[in-house]
Backbone bond lengths (Angstrom), bond angles and torsions (degrees), N, CA, C in turn:
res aa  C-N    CA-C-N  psi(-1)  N-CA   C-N-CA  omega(-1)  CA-C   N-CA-C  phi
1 X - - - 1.458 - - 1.529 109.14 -
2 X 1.648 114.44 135.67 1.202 103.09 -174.69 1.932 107.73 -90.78
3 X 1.428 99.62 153.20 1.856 98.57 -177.61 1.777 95.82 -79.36
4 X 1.025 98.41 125.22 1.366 140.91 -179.37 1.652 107.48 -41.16
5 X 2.071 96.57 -52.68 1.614 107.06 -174.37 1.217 100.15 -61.36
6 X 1.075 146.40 15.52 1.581 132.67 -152.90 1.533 95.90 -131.64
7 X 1.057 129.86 -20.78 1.548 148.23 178.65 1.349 94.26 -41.61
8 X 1.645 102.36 142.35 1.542 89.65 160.51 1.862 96.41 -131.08
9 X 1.478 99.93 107.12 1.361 115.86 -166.54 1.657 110.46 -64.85
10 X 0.843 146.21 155.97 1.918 156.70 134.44 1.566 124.14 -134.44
11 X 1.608 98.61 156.03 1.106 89.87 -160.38 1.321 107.62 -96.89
12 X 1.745 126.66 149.08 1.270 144.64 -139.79 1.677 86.34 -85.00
13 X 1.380 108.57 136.45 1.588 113.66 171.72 1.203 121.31 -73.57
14 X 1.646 128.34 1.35 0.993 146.07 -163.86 1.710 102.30 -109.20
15 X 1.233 109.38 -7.39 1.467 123.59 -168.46 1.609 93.17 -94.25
16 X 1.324 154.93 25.86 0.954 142.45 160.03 1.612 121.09 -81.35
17 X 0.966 140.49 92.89 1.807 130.63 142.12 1.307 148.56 -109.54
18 X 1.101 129.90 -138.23 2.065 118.54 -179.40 1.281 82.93 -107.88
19 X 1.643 145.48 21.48 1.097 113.53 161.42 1.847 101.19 -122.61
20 X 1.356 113.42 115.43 1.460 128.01 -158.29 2.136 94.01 -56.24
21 X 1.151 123.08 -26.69 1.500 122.10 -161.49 1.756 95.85 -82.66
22 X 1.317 119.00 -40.51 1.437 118.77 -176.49 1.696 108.76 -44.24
23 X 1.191 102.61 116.51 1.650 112.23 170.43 1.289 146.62 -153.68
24 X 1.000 121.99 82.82 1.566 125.94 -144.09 1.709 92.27 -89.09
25 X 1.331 101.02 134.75 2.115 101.38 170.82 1.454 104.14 -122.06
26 X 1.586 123.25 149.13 0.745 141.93 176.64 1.629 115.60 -100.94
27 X 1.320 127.86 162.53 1.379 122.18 155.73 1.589 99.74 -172.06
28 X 1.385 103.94 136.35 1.684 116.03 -166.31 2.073 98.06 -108.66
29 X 1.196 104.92 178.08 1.389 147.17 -166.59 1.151 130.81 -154.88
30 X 1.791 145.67 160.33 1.465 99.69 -174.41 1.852 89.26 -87.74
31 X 0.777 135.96 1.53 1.878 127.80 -168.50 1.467 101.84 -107.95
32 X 1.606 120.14 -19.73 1.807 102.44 -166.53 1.639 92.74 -142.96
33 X 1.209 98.99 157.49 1.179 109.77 178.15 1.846 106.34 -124.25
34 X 1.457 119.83 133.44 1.562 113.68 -159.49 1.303 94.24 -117.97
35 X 1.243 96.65 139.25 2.100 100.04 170.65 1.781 116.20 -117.42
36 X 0.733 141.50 159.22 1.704 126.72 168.69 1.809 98.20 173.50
37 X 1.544 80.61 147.34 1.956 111.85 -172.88 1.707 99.94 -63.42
38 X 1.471 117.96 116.02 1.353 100.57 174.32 1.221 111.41 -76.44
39 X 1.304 134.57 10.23 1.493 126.54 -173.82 1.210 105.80 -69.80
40 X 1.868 116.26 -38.44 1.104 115.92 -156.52 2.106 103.62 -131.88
41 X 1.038 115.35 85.45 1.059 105.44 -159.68 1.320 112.85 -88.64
42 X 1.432 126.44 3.48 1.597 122.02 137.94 1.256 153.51 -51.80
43 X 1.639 99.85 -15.62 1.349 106.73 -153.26 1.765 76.77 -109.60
44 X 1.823 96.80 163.75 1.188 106.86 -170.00 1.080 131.21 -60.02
45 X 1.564 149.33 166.58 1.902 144.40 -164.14 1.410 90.17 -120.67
46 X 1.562 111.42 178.46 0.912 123.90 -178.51 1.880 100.90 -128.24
47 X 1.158 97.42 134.58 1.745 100.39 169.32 0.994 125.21 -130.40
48 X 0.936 128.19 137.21 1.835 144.48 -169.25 1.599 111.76 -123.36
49 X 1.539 102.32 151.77 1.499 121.90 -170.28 2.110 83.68 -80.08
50 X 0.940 89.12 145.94 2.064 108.12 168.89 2.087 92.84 -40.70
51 X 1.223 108.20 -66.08 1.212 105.20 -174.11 1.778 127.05 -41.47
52 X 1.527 81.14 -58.87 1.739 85.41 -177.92 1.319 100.45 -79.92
53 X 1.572 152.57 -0.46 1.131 128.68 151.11 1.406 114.70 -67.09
54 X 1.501 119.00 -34.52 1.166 114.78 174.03 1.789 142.92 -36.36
55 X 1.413 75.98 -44.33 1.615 117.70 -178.48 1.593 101.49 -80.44
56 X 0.977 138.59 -28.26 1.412 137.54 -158.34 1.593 87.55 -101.36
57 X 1.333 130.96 -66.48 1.422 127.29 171.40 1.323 129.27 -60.19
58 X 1.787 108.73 6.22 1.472 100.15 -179.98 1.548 95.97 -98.87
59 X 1.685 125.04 -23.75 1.242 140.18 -163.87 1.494 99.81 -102.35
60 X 0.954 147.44 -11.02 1.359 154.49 142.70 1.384 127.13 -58.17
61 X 1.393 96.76 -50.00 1.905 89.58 162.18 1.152 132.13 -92.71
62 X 1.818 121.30 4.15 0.769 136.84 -179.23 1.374 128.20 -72.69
């Protein structure tokens, strides 16, 4: 598992709307890809293999 503090987080360009708090951040690895709510940056992230992020952003912008 990679340590988390070491992340170097940004925020997802896809994270833009009319509500200024919406913010989704990203931060990659070469094996995982990490997602998590900046509102709350305690609570747990989500990480994905390169692939299934792939797949999730090809069907997301679709």
């Amino acid at each position: 598992m990679t340590d988390t503090a070491e992340l170097h987080w940004f925020k997802s360009s896809h994270s833009d709307s009319s509500d200024g708090n919406d913010c989704v951040e990203v931060a990659h690895t070469p094996a995982t890809i990490h997602v998590r709510d900046s509102k709350d940056l305690h609570q747990p992230h989500l990480a994905f293999a390169p692939a299934a992020w792939g797949g999730f952003v090809a069907y997301a912008g679709g």
